[in-house]
C-alpha positions as CSV (number, residue, x, y, z in Angstrom):
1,X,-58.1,100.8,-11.7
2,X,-57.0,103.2,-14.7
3,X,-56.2,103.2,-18.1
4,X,-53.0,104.2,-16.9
5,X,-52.1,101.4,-14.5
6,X,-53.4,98.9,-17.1
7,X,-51.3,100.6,-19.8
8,X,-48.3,100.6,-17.2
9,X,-48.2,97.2,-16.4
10,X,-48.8,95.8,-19.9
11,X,-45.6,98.5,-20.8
12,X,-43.7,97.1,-17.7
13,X,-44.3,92.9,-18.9
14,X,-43.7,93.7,-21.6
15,X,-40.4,95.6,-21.6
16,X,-39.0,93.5,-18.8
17,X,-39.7,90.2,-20.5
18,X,-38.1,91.0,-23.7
19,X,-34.8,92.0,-21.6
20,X,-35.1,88.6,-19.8
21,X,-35.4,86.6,-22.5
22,X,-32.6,88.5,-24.5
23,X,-30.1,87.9,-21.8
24,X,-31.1,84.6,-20.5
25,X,-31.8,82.3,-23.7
26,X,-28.3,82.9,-25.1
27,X,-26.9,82.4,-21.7
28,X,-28.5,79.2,-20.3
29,X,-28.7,77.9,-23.6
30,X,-25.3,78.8,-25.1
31,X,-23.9,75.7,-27.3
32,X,-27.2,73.8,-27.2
33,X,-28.2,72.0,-30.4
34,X,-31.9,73.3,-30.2
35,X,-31.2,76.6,-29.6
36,X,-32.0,77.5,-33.2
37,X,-35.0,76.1,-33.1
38,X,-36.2,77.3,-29.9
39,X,-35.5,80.5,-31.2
40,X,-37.6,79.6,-34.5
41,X,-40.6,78.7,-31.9
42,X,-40.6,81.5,-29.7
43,X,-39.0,84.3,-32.0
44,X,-43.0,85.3,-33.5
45,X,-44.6,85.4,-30.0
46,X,-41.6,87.7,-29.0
47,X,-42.6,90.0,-31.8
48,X,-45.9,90.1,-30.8
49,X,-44.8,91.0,-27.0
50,X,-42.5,93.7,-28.8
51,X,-45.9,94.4,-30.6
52,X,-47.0,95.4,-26.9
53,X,-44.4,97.1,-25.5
54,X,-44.5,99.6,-28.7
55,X,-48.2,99.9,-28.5
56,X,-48.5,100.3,-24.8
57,X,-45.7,102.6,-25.0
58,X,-47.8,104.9,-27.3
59,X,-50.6,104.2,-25.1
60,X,-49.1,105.5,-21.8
61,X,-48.2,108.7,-23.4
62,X,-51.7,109.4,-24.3
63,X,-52.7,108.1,-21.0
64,X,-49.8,110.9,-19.4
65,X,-51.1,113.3,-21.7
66,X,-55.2,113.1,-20.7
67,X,-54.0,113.3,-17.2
68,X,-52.0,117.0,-18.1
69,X,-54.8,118.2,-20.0
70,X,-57.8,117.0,-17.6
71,X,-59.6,114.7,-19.8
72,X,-58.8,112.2,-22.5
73,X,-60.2,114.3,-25.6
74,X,-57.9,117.5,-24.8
75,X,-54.9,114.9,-23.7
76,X,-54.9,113.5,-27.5
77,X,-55.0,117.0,-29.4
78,X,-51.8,117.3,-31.6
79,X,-50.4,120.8,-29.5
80,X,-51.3,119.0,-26.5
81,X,-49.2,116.2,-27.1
82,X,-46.3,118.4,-28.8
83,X,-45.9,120.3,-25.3
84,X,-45.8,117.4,-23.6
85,X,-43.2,116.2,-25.7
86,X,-41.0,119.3,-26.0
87,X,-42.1,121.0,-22.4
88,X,-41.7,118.6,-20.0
89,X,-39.1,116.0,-18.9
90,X,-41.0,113.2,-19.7
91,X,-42.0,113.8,-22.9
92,X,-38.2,114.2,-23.8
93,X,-37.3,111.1,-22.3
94,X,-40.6,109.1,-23.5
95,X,-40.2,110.3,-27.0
96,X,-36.6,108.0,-27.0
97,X,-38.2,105.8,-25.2
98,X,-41.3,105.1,-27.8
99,X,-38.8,105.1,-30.9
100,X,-36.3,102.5,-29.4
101,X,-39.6,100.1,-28.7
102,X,-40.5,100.8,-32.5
103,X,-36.6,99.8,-33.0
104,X,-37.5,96.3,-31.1
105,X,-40.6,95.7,-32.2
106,X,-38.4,96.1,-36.1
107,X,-35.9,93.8,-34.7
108,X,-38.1,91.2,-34.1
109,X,-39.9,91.1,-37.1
110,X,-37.0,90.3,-39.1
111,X,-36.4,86.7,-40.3
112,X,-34.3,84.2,-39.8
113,X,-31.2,83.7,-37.6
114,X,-29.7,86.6,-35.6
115,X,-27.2,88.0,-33.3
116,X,-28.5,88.0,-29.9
117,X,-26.4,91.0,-29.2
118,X,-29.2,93.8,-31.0
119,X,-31.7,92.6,-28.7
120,X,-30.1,92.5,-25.7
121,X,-28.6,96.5,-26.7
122,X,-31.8,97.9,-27.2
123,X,-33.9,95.8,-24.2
124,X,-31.0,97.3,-22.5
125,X,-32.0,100.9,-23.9
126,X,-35.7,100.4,-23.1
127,X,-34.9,99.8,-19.8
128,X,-32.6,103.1,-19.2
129,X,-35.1,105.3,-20.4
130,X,-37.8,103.8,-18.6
131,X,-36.1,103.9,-15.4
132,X,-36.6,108.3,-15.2
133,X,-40.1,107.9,-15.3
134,X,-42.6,108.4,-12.5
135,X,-41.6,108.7,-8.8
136,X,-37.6,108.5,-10.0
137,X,-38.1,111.5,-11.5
138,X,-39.1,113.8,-8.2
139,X,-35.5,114.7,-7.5
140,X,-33.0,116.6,-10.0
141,X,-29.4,116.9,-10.2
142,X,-26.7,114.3,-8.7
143,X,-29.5,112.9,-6.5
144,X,-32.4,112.4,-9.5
145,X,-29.4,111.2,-11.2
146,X,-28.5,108.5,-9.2
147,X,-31.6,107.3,-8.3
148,X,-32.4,107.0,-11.8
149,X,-29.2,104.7,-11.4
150,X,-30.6,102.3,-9.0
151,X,-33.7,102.6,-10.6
152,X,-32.4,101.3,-14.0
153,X,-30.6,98.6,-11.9
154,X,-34.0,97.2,-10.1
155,X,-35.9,97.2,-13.5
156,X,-33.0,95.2,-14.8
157,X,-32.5,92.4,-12.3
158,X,-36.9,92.3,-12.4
159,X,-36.8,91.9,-15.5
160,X,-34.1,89.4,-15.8
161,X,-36.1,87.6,-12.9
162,X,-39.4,87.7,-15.2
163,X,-38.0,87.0,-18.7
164,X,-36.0,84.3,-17.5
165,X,-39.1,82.7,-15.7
166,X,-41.0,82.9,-19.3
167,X,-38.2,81.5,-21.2
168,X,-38.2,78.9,-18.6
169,X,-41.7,77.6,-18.6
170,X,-41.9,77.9,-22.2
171,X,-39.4,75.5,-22.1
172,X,-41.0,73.0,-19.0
173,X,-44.5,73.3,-21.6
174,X,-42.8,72.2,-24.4
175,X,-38.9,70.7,-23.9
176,X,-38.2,69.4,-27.3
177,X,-34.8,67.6,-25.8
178,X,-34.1,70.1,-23.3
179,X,-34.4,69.4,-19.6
180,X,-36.2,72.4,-17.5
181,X,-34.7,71.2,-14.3
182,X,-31.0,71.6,-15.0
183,X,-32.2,74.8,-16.7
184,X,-33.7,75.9,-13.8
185,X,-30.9,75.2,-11.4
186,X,-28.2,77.0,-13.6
187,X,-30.5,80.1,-13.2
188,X,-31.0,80.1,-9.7
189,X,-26.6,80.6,-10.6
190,X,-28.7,84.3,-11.0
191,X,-31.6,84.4,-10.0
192,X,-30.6,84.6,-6.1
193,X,-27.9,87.1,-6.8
194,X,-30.7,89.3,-8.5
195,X,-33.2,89.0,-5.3
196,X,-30.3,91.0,-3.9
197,X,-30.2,93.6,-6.2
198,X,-33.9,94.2,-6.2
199,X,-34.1,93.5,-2.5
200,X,-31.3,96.6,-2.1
201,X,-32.4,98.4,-5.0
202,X,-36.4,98.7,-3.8
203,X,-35.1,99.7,-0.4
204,X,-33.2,102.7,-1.5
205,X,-36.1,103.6,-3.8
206,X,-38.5,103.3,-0.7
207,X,-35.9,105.4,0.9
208,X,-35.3,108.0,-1.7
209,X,-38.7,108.8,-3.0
210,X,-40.9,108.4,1.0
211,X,-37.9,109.2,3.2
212,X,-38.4,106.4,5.5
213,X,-38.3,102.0,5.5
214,X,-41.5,101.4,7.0
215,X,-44.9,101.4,5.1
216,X,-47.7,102.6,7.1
217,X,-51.8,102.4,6.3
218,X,-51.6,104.5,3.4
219,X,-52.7,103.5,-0.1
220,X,-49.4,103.7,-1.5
221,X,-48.3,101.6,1.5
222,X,-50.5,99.1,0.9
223,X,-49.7,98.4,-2.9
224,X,-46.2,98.7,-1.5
225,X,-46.9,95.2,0.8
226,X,-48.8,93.7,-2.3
227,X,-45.6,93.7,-4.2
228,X,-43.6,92.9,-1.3
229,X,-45.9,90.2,-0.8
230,X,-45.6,88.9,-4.6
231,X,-41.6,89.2,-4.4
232,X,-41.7,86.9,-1.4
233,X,-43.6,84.3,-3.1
234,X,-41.4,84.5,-6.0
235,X,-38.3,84.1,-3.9
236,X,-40.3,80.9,-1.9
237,X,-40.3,79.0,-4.9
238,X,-37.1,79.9,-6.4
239,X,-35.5,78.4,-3.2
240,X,-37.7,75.7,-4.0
241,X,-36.4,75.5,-7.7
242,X,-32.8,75.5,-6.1
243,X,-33.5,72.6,-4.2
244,X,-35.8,70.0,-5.9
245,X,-35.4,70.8,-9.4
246,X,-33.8,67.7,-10.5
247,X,-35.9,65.8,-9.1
248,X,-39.5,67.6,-9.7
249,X,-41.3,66.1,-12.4
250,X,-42.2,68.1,-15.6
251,X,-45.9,68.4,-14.4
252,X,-45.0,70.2,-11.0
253,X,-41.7,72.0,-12.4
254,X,-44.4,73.8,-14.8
255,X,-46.7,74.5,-11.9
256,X,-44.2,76.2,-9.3
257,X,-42.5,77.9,-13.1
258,X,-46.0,79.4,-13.3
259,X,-47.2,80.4,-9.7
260,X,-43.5,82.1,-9.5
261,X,-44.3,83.9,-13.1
262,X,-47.9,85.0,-11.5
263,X,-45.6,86.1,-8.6
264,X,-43.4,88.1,-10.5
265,X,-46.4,89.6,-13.0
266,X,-48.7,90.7,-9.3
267,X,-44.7,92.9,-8.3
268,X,-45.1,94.3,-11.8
269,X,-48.5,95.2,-11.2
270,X,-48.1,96.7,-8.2
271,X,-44.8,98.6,-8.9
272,X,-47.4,100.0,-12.2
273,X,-50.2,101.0,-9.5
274,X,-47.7,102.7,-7.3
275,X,-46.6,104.8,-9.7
276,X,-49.8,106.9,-9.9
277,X,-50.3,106.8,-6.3
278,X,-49.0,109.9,-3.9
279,X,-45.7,108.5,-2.2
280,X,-47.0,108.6,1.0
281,X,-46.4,106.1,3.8
């Protein structure tokens, strides 16, 4: 496995999550008394993940730029990297990209109580100008355009899927009044809906970028049944969720919590490894 994979999927978690928990912790938790202090709890471990997404930003850039220039030495020389960033198409869009994670990882880092709106804008931001990059980028005009359009849609309702599922077994780990159940049961409000969306969403990618619906035997096919694979498993147990989360006890609610985050982190994984693979079926 590369640098490049490992940087992608440590960019992906990280990027994903902080949307997740932007939009869901207001939302599930609007009103609540220990809301403020949740936010006091998990607001430093947030910065940290901001921390990542900023570094592994940087990261797969250099990563990118090695893989232009043939090795890692040429990849990191200064005119190198400046016609990477001015020459090509993902330079442009990476260089937004890597200064809106610096405006997050800034956001987070500031103290006390805050406006959930910021985050949510700029999670919101790192997600658009992640969605051009890789296989979304083959086609240009309308076409690129769109499918940078349903790209942007499937990142969002991933990682509104895996931010949610932290926030959520943060919670089950340490309630401090709340109850994880009836938490999880008002997202599976979402969370179903959102299986749709990516469901749709990864279909039309499939479609778009490998002009057909049904893997074959290639390498790219088979990362492609991994993460279907880890999808499935994540929508198992939030079906589960939906129907004994009431009654679960806190023990097993964080067990099935974490097996559908593991879920959820193997997609990620694979959707990072598929997008240095030839899109071949």
């Amino acid at each position: 496995m590369t640098a490049l994979v490992v940087l992608r999927f440590l960019h992906y978690f990280a990027v994903l999550s902080l949307f997740g928990v932007s939009v869901f912790r207001p939302l599930l938790l609007a009103g609540m008394p220990q809301l403020p202090a949740l936010r006091q709890r998990m607001d430093p471990v947030l910065c940290l993940v901001a921390l990542l997404a900023f570094l592994s930003a940087v990261g797969w850039l250099l990563a990118a730029s090695a893989g232009m220039a043939g090795d890692w030495h040429s990849g990191m020389q200064p005119a190198t990297l400046r016609t990477v960033l001015l020459e090509t198409a993902f330079g442009r869009i990476w260089a937004a990209h890597v200064i809106i994670c610096l405006l997050q990882l800034i956001w987070w880092r500031l103290p006390g109580q805050r406006s959930p709106l910021p985050a949510i804008a700029l999670s919101v931001l790192a997600i658009a100008t992640l969605a051009p990059v890789g296989h979304t980028g083959m086609l240009g005009g309308v076409a690129g355009t769109l499918l940078a359009l349903n790209q942007l849609l499937h990142l969002a309702a991933t990682g509104g899927w895996v931010g949610a599922l932290l926030l959520l077994g943060w919670i089950a780990v340490q309630p401090r009044g709340l109850r994880p159940g009836a938490l999880a049961l008002d997202f599976g409000r979402y969370g179903l809906p959102m299986v749709g969306v990516i469901a749709v969403t990864g279909l039309l990618n499939l479609w778009a970028i490998t002009g057909t619906l049904l893997p074959g035997a290639s390498p790219f096919a088979t990362v492609l049944w991994i993460k279907l694979a880890a999808v499935a498993g994540m929508l198992a147990l939030a079906l589960w969720h939906r129907a004994h989360a009431l009654r679960a006890g806190v023990a097993n609610l964080r067990l099935t919590l974490g097996l559908e985050w593991l879920c959820g982190l193997g997609a990620l994984l694979a959707v990072a490894w598929l997008g240095t693979l030839p899109p071949s079926l």
